[in-house]
C-alpha positions as CSV (number, residue, x, y, z in Angstrom):
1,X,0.0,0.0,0.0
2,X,1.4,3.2,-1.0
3,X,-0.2,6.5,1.0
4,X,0.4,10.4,0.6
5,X,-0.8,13.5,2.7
6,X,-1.7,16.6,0.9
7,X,-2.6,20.3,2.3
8,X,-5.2,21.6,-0.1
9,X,-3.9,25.0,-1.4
10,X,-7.3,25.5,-3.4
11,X,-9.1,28.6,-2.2
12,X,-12.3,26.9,-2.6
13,X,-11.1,23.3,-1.5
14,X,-12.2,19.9,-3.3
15,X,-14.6,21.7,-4.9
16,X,-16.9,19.8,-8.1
17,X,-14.7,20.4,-11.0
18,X,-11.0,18.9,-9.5
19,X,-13.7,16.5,-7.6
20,X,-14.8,15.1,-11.0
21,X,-11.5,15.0,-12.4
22,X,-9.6,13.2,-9.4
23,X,-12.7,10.5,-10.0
24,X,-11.5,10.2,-13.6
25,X,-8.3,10.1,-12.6
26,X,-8.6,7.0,-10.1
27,X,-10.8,5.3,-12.5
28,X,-7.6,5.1,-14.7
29,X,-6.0,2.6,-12.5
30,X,-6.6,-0.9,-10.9
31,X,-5.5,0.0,-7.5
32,X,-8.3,0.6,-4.8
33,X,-7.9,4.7,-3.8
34,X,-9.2,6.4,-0.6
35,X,-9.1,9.7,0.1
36,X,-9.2,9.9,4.2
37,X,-9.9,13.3,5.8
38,X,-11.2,15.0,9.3
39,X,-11.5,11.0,10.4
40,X,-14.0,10.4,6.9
41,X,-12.8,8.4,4.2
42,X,-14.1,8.2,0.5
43,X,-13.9,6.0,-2.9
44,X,-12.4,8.2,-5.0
45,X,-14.3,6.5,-7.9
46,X,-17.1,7.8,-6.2
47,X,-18.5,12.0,-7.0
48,X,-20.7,12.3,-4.1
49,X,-18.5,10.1,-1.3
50,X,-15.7,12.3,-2.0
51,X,-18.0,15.5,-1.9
52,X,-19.4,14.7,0.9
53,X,-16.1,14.8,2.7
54,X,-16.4,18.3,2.7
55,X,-12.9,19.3,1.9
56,X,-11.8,23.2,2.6
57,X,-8.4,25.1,1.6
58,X,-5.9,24.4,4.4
59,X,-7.1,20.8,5.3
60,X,-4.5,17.7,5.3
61,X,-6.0,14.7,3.4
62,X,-4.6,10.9,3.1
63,X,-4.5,9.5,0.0
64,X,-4.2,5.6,0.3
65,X,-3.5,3.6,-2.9
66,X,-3.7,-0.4,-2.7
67,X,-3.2,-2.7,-6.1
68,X,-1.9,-3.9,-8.8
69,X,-0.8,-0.8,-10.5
70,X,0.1,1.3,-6.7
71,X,3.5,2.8,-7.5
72,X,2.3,4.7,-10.8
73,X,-1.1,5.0,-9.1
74,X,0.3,6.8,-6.4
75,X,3.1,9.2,-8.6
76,X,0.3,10.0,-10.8
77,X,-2.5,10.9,-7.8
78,X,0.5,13.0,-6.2
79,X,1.4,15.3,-9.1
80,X,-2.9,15.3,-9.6
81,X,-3.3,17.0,-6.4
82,X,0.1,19.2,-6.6
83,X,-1.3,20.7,-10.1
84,X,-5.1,20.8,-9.6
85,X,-5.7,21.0,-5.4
């Protein structure tokens, strides 16, 4: 299992758009991927999981990456939210 922690720089946090595009971007792999934050964890296959989570500018998320494809799965996720989060 691979795993990352992220501050979100965002001003409006894990807002819809980058939402929608980190659920493309999972959906891309074969690994399992978890976003965990404030104690909540989400698919992040999943839209309105990782919505729900709530995610504001200045929080600390986990990213957890378990599979086949992990190592790439996890470089790729990283730069993700370093460009778009």
């Amino acid at each position: 299992m691979k795993e990352f922690q992220y501050v979100i720089q965002d001003p409006v946090g894990l807002h819809a758009r980058p939402a929608g595009l980190l659920v493309k971007q999972a959906g891309g792999f074969q690994s399992k991927v978890t976003v965990e934050c404030n104690g909540k964890s989400a698919d992040a296959r999943k839209l309105i999981m990782l919505m729900s989570l709530g995610i504001k500018q200045g929080m600390e998320v986990t990213c957890k990456i378990e599979g086949e494809d992990e190592e790439t799965a996890a470089e790729a996720l990283q730069k993700f939210f370093q460009e778009n989060l």
